[in-house]
LUMMARVEX-641360 format. One record per residue (C-alpha): residue number from 1; residue in three letters; x, y, z. Coordinates in pm, 1 decimal. Example, Ala and Ser with C-alpha at 12.3 -4.5 7.8 and 13.67 -1.06 7.14 Angstrom:
% residues 2
     k     r         c1         c2         c3
     1   ALA     1230.0     -450.0      780.0
     2   SER     1367.0     -106.0      714.0
% end
This chain:
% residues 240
     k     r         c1         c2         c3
     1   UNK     -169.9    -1096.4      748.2
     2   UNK      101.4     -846.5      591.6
     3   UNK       38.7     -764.0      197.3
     4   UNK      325.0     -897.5      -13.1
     5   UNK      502.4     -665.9     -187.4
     6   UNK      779.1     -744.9     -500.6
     7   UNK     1075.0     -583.1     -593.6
     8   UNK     1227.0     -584.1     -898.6
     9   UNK     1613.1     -580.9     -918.2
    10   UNK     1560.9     -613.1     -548.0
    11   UNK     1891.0     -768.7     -413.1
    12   UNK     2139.6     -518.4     -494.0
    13   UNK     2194.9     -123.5     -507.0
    14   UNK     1878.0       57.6     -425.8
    15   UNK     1653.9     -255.0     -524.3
    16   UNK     1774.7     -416.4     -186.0
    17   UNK     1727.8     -111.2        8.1
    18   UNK     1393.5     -105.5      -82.3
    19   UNK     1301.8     -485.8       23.6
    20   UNK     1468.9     -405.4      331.9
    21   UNK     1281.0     -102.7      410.2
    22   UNK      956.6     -289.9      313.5
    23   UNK     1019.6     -590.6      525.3
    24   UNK     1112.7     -347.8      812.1
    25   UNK      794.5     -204.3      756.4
    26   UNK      597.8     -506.7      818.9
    27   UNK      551.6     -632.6      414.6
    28   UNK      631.8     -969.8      324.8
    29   UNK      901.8     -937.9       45.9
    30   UNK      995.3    -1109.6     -230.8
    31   UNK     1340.7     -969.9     -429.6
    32   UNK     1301.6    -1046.5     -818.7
    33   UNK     1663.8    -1071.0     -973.3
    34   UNK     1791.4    -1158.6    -1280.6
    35   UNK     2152.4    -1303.7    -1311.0
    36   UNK     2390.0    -1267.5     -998.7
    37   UNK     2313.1    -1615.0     -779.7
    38   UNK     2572.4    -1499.8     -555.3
    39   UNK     2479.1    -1160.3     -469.3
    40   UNK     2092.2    -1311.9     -444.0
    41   UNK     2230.0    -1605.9     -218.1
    42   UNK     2402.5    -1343.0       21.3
    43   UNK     2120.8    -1113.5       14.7
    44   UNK     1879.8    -1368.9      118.7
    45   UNK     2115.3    -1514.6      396.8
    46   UNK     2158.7    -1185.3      546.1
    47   UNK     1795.6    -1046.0      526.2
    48   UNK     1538.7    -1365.4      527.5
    49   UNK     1407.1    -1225.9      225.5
    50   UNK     1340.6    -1478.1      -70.6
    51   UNK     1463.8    -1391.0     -408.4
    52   UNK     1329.9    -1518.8     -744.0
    53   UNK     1505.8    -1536.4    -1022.7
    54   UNK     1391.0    -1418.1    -1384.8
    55   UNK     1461.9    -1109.4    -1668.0
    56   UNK     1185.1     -865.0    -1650.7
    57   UNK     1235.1     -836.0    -2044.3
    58   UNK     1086.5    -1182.6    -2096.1
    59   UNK      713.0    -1103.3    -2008.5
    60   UNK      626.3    -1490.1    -2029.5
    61   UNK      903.3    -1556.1    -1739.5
    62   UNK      699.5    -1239.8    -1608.5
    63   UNK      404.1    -1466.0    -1587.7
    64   UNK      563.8    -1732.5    -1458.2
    65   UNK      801.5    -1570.2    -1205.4
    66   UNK      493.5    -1392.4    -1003.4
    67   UNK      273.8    -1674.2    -1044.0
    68   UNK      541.2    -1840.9     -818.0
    69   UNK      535.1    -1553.7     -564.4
    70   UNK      250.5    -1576.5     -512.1
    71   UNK      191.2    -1907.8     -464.9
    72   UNK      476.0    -1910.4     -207.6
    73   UNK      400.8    -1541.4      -55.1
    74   UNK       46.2    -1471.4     -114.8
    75   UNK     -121.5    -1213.4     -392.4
    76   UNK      155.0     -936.1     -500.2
    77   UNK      -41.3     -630.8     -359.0
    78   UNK      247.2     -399.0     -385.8
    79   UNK      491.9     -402.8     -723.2
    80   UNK      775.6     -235.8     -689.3
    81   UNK      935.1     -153.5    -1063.1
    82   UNK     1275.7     -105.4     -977.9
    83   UNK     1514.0     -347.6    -1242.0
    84   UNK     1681.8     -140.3    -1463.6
    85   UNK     2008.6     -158.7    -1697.3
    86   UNK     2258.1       86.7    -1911.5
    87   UNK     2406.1       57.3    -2223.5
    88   UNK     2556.6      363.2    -2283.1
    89   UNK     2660.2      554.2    -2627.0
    90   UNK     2642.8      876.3    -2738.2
    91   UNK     2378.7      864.7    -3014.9
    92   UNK     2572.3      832.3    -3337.9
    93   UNK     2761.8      534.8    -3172.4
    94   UNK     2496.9      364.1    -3024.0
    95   UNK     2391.6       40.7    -3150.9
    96   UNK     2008.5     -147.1    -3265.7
    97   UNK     2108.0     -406.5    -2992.3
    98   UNK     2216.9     -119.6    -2713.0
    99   UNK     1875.7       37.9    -2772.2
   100   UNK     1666.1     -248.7    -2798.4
   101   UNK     1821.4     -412.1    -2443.7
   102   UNK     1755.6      -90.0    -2231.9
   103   UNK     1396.7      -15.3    -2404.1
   104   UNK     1319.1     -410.8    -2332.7
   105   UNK     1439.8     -392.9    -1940.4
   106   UNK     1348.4      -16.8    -1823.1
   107   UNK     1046.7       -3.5    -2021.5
   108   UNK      913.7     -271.2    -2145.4
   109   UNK     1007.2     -444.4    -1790.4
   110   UNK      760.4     -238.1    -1642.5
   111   UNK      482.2     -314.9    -1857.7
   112   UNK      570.6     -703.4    -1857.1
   113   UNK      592.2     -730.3    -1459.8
   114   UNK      254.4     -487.0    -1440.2
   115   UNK       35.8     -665.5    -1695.8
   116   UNK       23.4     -992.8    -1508.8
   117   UNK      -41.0     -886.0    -1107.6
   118   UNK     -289.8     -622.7    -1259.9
   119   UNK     -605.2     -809.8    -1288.5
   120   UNK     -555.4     -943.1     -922.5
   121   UNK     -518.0     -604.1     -785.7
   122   UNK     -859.5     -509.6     -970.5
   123   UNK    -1022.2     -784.6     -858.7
   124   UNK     -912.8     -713.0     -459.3
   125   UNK     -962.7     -320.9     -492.1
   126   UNK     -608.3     -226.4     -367.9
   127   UNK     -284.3     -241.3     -529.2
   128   UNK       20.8      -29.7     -545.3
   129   UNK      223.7       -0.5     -830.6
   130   UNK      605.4      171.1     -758.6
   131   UNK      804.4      262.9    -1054.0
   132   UNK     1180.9      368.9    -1007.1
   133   UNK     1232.3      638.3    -1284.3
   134   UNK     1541.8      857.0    -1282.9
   135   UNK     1625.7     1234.5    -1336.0
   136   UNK     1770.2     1151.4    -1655.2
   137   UNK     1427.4     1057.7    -1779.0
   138   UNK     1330.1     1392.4    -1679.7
   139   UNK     1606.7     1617.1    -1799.7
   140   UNK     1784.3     1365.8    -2057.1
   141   UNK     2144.1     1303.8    -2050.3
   142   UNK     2479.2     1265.0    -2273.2
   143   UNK     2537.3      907.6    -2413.8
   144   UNK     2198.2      770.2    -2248.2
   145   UNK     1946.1      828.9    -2541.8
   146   UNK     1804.0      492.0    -2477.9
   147   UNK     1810.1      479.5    -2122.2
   148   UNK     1643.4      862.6    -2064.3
   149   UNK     1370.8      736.0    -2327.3
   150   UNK     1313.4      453.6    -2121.8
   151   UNK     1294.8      609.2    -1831.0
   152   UNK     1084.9      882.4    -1970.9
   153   UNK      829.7      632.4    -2152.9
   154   UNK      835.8      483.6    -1767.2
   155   UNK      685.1      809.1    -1630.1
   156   UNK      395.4      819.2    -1927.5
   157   UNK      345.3      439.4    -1841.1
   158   UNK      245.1      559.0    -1443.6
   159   UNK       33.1      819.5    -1490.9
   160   UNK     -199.2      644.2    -1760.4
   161   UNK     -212.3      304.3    -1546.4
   162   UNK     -289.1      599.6    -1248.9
   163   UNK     -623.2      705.2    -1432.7
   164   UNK     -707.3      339.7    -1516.2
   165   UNK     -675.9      150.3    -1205.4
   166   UNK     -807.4      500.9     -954.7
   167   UNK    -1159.4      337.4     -923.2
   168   UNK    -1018.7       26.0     -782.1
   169   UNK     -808.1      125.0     -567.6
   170   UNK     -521.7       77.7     -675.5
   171   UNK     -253.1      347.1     -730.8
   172   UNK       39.8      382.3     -958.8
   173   UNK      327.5      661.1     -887.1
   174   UNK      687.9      695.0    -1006.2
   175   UNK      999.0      838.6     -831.0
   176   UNK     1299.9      996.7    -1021.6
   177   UNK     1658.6      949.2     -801.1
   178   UNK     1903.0     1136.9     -890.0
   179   UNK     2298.6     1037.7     -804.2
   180   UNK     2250.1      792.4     -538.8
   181   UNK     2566.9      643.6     -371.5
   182   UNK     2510.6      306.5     -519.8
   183   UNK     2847.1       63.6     -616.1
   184   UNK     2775.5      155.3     -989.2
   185   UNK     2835.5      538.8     -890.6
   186   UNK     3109.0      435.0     -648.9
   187   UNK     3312.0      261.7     -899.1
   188   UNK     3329.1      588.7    -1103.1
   189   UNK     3634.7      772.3    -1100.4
   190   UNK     3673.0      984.7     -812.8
   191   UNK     3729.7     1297.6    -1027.6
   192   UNK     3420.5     1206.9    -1188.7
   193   UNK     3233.0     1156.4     -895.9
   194   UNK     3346.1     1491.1     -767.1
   195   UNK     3225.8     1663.7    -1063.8
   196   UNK     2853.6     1502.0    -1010.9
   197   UNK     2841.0     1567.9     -649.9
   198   UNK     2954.4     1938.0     -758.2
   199   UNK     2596.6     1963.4     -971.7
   200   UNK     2418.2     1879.7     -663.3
   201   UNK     2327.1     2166.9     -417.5
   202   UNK     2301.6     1940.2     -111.2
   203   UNK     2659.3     1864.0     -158.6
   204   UNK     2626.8     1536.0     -182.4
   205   UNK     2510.7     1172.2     -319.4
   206   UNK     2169.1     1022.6     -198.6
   207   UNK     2151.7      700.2       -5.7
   208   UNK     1983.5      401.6     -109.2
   209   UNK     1769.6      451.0      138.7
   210   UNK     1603.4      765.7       87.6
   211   UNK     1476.4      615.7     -200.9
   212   UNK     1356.6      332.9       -0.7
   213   UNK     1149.9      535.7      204.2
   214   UNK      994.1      722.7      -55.4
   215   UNK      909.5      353.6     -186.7
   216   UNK      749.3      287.6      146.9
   217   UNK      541.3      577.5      199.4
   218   UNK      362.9      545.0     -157.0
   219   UNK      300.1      201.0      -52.7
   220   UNK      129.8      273.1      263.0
   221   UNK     -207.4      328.2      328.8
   222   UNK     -119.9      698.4      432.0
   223   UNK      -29.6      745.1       41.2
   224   UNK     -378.9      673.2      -76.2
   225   UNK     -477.4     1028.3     -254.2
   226   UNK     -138.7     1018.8     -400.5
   227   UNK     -191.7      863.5     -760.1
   228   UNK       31.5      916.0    -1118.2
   229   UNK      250.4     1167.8     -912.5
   230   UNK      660.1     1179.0     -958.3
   231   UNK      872.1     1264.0     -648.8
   232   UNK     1198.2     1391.8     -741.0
   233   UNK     1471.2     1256.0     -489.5
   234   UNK     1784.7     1449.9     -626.3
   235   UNK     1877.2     1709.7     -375.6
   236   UNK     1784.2     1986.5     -594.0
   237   UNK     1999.4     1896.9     -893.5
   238   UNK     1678.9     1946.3    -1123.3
   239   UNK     1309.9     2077.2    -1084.9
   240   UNK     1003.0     2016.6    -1288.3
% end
């Protein structure tokens, strides 16, 4: 029987990539999203994948929402931490609310869709636990004080849950994209767009995809010694 694996923010951008990839792989999937019921009706009709619907800032519909997948799907053995969302400001601009709805999704997301498969994945010895950073939580950037701290805070959360859940088997590792050629980036200015790709020294935007098989890697079983690490998918735009 295939592990189940669930995706946060997993029907669009480089969520979907990633249940794709996993379901190619030979996971069962299950794509969390939390307001488009178009773009999650399409998705599901063109992949077979199910999608559940819930905000990963609401850590009771947390609860609920993989309580469901797994009674549908099977234990969540493999969480993929992926749902994120901007607000951005530069600092003396932004807002209590702007702040508070980034830390909530990015960050506190993680924790709330964590916290609840946890336990399980003690209890069966093996779990993997993906979380989709960014380089701006690594470098910071202009007008996204609340999203780099989030995405920062995201990197601490994955290499404490790393030490904590090492003895049973389960691991915990992050992965930092940098410009990836997503429809948010897309529907940038082309100017704009120029002047990010001229920052990269590949010369170019990342795929969705390249995440996605990052993703699938750490989830694998060849990934096993690999625990509270970062990969940095940005085609050289910034080292650590």
């Amino acid at each position: 029987m295939s592990r189940t694996a669930l995706v946060t923010g997993g029907t669009r951008g480089i969520g979907a990539a990633i249940s794709i990839a996993l379901k190619e792989a030979g996971y069962t999937v299950a794509a969390n999203y939390a307001g488009n019921d178009e773009a999650a009706a399409k998705f599901t009709e063109e992949t077979g994948i199910p999608t559940f619907k819930w905000s990963v800032a609401d850590y009771d519909a947390c609860a609920e929402g993989t309580k469901k997948v797994e009674a549908a799907l099977g234990p969540i053995e493999v969480l993929v931490n992926n749902a994120g969302i901007t607000r951005d400001a530069p600092f003396h601009k932004m807002t209590p609310q702007q702040w508070k709805e980034v830390i909530d999704t990015n960050l506190s997301g993680v924790f709330n869709m964590t916290h609840p498969v946890w336990p399980g994945m003690r209890e069966r010895k093996f779990g993997r636990v993906i979380t989709i950073s960014s380089i701006n939580g690594q470098k910071g950037q202009f007008g996204q004080v609340n999203y780099a701290a989030s995405k920062a805070g995201d990197l601490g959360v994955t290499k404490s849950l790393a030490q904590e859940g090492a003895r049973f088997g389960i691991t915990a590792n992050a992965i930092c994209p940098g410009y990836i050629a997503t429809d948010m980036v897309m529907a940038v200015p082309e100017k704009v767009r120029e002047a990010i790709i001229a920052q990269i020294p590949t010369g170019r935007l990342g795929k969705p995809e390249e995440i996605a098989r990052c993703v699938t890697f750490l989830a694998s079983d060849d990934a096993e010694f690999i625990n509270g690490s970062t990969i940095t998918a940005n085609g050289g735009q910034f080292f650590v």
